[in-house]
C-alpha positions as CSV (number, residue, x, y, z in Angstrom):
1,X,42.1,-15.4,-8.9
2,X,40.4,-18.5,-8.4
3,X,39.4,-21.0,-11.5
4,X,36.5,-19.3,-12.6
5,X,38.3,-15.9,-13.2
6,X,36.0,-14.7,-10.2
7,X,37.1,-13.7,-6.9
8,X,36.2,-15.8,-4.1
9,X,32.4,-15.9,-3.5
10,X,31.4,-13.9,-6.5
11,X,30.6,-16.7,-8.8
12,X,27.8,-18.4,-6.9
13,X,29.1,-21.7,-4.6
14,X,27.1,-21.2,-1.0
15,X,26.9,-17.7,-0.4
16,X,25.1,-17.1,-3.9
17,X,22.6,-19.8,-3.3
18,X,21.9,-18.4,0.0
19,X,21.2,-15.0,-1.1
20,X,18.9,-16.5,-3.9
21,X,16.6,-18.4,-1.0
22,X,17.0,-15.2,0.9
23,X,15.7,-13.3,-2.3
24,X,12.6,-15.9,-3.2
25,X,11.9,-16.5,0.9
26,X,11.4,-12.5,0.9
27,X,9.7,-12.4,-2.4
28,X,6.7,-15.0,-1.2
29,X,6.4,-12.5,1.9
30,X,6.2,-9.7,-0.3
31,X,2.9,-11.4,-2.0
32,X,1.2,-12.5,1.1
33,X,1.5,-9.5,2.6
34,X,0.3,-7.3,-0.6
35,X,-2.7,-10.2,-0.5
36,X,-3.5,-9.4,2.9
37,X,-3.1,-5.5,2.7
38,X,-5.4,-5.8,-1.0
39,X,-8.4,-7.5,1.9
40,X,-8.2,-4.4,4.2
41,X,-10.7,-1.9,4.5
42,X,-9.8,2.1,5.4
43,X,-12.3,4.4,6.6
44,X,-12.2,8.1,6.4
45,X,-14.3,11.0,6.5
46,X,-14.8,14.8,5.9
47,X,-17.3,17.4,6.9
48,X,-16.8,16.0,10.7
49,X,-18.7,12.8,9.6
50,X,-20.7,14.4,7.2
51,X,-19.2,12.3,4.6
52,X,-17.8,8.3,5.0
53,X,-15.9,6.7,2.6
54,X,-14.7,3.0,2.3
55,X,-11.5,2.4,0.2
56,X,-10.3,-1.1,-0.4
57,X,-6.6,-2.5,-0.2
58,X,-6.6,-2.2,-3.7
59,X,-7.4,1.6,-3.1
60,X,-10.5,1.6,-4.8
61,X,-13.3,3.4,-3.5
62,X,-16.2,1.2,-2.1
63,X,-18.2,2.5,-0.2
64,X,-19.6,6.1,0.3
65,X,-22.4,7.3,2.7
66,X,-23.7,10.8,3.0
67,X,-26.1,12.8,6.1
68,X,-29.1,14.0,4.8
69,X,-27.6,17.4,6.3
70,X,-24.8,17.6,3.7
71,X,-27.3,17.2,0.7
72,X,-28.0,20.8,-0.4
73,X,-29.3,21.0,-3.8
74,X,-28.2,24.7,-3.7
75,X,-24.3,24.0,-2.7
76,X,-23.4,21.6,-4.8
77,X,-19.7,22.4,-4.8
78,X,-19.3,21.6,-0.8
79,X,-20.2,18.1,-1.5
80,X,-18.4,17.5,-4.1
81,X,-15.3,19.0,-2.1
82,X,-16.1,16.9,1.0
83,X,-16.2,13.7,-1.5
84,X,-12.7,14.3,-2.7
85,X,-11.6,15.1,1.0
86,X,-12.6,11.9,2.2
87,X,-11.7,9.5,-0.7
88,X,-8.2,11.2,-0.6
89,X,-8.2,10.8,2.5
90,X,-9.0,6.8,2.4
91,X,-6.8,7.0,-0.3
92,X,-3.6,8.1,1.9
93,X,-4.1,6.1,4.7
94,X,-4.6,2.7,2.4
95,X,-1.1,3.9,1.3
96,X,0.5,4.6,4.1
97,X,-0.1,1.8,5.5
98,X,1.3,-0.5,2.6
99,X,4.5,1.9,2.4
100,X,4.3,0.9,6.6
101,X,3.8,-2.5,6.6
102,X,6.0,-3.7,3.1
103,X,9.0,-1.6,4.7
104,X,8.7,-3.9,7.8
105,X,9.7,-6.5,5.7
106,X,12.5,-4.8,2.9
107,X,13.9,-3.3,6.1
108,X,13.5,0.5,4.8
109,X,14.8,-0.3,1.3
110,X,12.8,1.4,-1.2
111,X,12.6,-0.8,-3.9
112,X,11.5,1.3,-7.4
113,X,7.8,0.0,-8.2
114,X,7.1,-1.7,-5.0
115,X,4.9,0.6,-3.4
C-alpha cells in the first residue's frame, strides 16, 4: 500500500480532483437546465379542444380556457373530467420532458430525487 494506507488513486491526488470538477461542472448544468425547463410552457387539451390547459415548468397549472360548447350547467361531471384530462395531461408531458432533457445530461443515470 502506498503512504496513506490507500491504494493508488483512492485517496484523492489528480484523479479525485478531477472527478470533483467533473461533479460541480455537471451540477451547474443540472441548475441551468432545471432554470430553463421551470420557464417552459406545455400545452394540452381534452374534449378534442374543448378544453386548453397551460402548465408551467414548475408544473403548475396556469392557464385554462374553455368553449362555450363544453359549459353545460346540466353535465357538470364531463367538465370536470375533461379538466383533469387536460391538466394531467400538461402535467405528463412537463414531466417527460424534464425526465428527457435532465437524462441528456446524467447520461441515463437515475439519480434518486432528481426528477
Amino acid at each position: 500500500m502506498a503512504k496513506g494506507g490507500f491504494p493508488r488513486g483512492m485517496g484523492g491526488g489528480p484523479n479525485m480532483n478531477q472527478m470533483l470538477k467533473q461533479a460541480q461542472k455537471m451540477q451547474e448544468q443540472m441548475l441551468k437546465m432545471q432554470e430553463e425547463l421551470e420557464a417552459q410552457t406545455y400545452e394540452a387539451s381534452a374534449g378534442g379542444g374543448a378544453v386548453n390547459v397551460k402548465i408551467s415548468g414548475k408544473k403548475e397549472l396556469v392557464e385554462i380556457t374553455l368553449s362555450e360548447a363544453v359549459v353545460d350547467p346540466d353535465d357538470i361531471e364531463m367538465l370536470q373530467d375533461l379538466i383533469i384530462a387536460a391538466v394531467n395531461e400538461g402535467l405528463r408531458k412537463a414531466s417527460e420532458n424534464s425526465e428527457n432533457e435532465l437524462g441528456k445530461l446524467t447520461g441515463g443515470l437515475n439519480i434518486p430525487g432528481l426528477f
